[in-house]
C-alpha positions as CSV (number, residue, x, y, z in Angstrom):
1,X,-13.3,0.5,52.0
2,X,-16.6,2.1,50.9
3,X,-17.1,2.9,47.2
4,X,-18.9,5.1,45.0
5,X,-22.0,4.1,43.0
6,X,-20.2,5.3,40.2
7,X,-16.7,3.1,41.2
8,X,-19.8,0.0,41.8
9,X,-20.7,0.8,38.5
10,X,-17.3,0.2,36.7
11,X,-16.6,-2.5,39.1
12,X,-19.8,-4.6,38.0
13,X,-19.1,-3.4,34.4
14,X,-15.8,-4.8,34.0
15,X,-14.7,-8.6,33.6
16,X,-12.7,-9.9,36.9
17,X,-10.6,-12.1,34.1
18,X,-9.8,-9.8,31.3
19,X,-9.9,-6.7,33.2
20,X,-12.1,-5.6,30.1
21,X,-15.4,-4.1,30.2
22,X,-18.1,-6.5,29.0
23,X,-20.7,-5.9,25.9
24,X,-23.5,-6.8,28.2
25,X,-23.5,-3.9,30.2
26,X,-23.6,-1.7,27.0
27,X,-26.5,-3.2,24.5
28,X,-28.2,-1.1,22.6
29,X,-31.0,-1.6,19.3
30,X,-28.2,-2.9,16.5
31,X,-30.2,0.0,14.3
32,X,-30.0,4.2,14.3
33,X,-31.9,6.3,12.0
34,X,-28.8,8.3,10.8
35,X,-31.3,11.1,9.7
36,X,-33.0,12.0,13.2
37,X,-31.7,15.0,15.0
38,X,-29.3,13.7,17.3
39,X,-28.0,15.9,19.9
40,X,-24.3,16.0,19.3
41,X,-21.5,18.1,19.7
42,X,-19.1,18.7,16.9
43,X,-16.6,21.5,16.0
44,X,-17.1,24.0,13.4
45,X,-14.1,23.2,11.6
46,X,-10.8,20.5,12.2
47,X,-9.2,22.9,13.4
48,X,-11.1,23.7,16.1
49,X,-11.0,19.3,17.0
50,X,-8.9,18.8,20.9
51,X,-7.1,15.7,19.3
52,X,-4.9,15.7,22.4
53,X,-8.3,14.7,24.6
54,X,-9.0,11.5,22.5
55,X,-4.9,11.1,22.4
56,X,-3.1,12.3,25.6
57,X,0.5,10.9,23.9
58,X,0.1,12.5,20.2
59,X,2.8,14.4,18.5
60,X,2.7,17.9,17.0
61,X,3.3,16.1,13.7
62,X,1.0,13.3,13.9
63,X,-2.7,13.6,12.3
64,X,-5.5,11.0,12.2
65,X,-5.4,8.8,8.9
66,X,-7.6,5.6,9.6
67,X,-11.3,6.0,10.0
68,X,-13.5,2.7,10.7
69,X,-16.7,4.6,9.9
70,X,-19.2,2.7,12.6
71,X,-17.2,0.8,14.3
72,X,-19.1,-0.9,16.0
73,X,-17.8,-2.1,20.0
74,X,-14.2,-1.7,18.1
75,X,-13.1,-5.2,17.7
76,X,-11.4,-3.9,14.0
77,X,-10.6,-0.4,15.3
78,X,-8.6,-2.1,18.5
79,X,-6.9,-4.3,15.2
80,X,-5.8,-1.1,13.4
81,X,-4.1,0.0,16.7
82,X,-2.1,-2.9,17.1
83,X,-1.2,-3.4,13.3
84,X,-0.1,0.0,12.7
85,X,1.4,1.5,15.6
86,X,2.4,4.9,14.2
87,X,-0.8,5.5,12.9
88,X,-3.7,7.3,14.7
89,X,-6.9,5.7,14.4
90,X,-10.2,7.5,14.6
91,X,-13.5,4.9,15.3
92,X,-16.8,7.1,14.9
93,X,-20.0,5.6,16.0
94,X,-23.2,6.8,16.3
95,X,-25.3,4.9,19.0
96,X,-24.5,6.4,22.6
97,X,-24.2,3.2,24.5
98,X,-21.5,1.2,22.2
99,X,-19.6,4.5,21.9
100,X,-18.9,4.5,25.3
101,X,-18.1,1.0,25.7
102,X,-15.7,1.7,22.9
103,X,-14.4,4.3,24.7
104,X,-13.9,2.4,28.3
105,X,-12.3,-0.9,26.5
106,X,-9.5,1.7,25.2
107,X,-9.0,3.3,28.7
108,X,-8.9,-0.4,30.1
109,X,-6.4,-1.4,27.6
110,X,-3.9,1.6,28.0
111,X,-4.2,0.7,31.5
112,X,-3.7,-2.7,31.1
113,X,-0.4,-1.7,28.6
114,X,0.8,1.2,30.4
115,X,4.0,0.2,30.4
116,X,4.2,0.2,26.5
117,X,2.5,2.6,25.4
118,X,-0.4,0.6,23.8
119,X,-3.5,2.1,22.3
120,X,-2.8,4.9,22.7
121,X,-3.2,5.6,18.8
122,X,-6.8,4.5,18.9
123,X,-9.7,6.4,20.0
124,X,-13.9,6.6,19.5
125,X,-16.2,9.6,19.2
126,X,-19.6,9.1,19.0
127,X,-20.8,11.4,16.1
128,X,-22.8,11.0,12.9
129,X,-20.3,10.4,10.1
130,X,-23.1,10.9,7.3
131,X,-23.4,14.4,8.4
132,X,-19.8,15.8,10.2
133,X,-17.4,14.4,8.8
134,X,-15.6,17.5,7.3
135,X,-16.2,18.9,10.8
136,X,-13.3,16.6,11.9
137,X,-11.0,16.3,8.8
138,X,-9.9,18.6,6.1
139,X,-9.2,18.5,2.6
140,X,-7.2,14.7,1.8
141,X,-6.6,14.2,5.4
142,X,-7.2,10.3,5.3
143,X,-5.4,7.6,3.9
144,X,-7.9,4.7,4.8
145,X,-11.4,4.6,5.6
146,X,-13.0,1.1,6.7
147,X,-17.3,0.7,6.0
148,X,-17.4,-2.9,8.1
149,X,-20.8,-4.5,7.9
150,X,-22.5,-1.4,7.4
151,X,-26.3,-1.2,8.3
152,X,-28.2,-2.8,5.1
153,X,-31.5,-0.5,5.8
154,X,-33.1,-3.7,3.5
155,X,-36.6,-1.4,2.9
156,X,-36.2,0.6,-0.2
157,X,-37.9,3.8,1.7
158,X,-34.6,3.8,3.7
159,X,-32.1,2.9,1.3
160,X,-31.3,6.9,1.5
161,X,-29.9,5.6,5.0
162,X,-27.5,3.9,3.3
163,X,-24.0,5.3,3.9
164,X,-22.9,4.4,0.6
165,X,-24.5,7.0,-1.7
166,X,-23.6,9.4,-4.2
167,X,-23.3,12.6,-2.1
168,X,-21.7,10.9,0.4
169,X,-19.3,9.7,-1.5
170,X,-18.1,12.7,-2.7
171,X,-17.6,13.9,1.2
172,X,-15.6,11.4,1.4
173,X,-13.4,12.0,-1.4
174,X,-13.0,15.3,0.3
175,X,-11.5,13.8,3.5
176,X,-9.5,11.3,1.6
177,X,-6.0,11.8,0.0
178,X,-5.4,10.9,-3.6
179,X,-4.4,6.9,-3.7
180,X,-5.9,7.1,-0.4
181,X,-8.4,3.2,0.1
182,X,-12.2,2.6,1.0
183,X,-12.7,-0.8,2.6
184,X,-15.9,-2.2,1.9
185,X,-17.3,-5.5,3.8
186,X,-20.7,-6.9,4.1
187,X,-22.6,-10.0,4.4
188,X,-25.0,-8.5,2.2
189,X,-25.4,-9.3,-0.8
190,X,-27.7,-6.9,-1.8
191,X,-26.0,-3.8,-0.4
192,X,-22.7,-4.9,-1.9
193,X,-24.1,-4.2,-5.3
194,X,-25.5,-1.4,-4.3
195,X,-22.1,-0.4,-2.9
196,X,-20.1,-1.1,-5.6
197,X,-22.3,-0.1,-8.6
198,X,-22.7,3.4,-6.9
199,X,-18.5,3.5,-6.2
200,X,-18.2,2.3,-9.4
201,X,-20.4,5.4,-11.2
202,X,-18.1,7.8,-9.2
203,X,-15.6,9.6,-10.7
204,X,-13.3,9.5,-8.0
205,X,-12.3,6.0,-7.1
206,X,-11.6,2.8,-8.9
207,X,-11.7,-0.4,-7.7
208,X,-8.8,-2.2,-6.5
209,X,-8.7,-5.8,-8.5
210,X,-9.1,-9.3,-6.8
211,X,-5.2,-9.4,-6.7
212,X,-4.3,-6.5,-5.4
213,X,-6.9,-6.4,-2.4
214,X,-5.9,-10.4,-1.6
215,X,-2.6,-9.2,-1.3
216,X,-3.3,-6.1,1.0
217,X,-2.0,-6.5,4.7
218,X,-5.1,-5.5,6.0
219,X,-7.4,-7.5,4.0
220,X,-7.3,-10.9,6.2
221,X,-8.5,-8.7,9.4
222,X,-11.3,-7.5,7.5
223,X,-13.5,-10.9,7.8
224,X,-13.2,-11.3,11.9
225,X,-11.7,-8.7,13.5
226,X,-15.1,-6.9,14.2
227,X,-17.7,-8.6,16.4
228,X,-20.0,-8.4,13.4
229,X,-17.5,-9.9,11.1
230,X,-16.1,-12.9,13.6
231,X,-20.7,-13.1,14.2
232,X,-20.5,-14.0,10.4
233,X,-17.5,-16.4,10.8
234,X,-19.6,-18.2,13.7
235,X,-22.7,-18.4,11.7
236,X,-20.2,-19.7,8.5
237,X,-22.2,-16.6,6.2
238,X,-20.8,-15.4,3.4
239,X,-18.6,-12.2,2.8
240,X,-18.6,-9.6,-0.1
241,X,-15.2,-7.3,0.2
242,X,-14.6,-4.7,-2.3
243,X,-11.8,-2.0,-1.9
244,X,-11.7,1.2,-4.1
245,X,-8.7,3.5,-4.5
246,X,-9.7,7.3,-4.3
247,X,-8.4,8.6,-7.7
């Protein structure tokens, strides 16, 4: 049988034992300048958004409400879609290569489950999420948003990088529903003051208390489920979680 170059590609890309693709056909610099002029295409308004593309199987009354803001090669994001079945998850990421092998472990896993129905509430669009995020969402749309090991942008000429900052914030108060939750998660010390002194001097969330985010379902899948975070785990580093309530 003679192949394609492009069906040599996939072959070579994918693992013979997990029938998954593998990261190192994907690498790309861990950092992005979220302020350069990417080229990307994004809708002028939600309503405009072909959710069906990203989710052949979604109903008429089903909506994303989980966003895991750069996530990464979508070790939490494939988490969320097992955990919460009924719930569409939305991974946004910014750098081209890691978006699409995002993109390719979710078709190999609905292939690999396609007789359950698997993943198939989980997808990835590569976007900036400082910038469009009200492109995709309207008004209290979200119930959960996830900032996993965030970029620390450590010089202070580019801690306006940070995606933790007072305008932003506020955009994402927009595209969050009262009560709706901010996960936080860094092995950072620095940028999880930074994080949580400039949530903190918002008006619009509050901070859940050591109690109530230990006993969150979701909190235990915060620390490994993401390559960064199980990286942390390996390297026995330290983690700094915060969770804030949007009031």
């Amino acid at each position: 049988m003679v192949t394609t170059t492009a069906e040599n590609e996939v072959l070579t890309s994918t693992s013979a034992v997990t029938g998954l693709p593998q990261k190192r056909y994907y690498r790309q610099r861990a950092h992005s300048n979220p302020i350069a002029d990417h080229c990307f295409d994004y809708p002028a308004r939600p309503e405009d958004v072909d959710w069906r593309s990203l989710y052949p199987s979604i109903r008429a009354d089903q909506e994303v409400s989980f966003a895991d803001i750069g996530c990464g090669y979508g070790g939490f994001l494939v988490t969320l879609g097992e955990l919460f079945p009924e719930k569409i998850s939305i991974g946004m990421e910014i750098r081209v290569k890691v978006s699409d092998y995002v993109l390719d472990r979710i078709t190999a896993l609905r292939q690999k489950s396609s007789g359950t129905g698997a993943y198939q509430n989980i997808a990835c669009l590569r976007t900036n999420a400082m910038k469009y995020l009200p492109n995709y969402f309207r008004k209290g749309q979200l119930e959960k948003m996830f900032f996993l090991y965030p970029d620390p942008h450590f010089k202070r000429a580019k801690h306006k990088w940070r995606i933790i900052n007072q305008a932003l914030l506020s955009e994402y108060a927009y595209v969050l529903r009262k009560g709706g939750l901010v996960y936080t998660m860094t092995d950072v010390e620095d940028l999880h003051n930074w994080i949580v002194t400039h949530m903190d001097e918002h008006p619009l969330y509050e901070r859940l208390d050591e109690e109530e985010a230990n006993t969150d379902p979701i909190t235990p899948k915060l620390y490994q489920s993401s390559e960064e975070g199980a990286k942390v785990v390996r390297n026995k580093g330290d983690h700094f979680l915060a969770i804030f309530r949007r009031l």
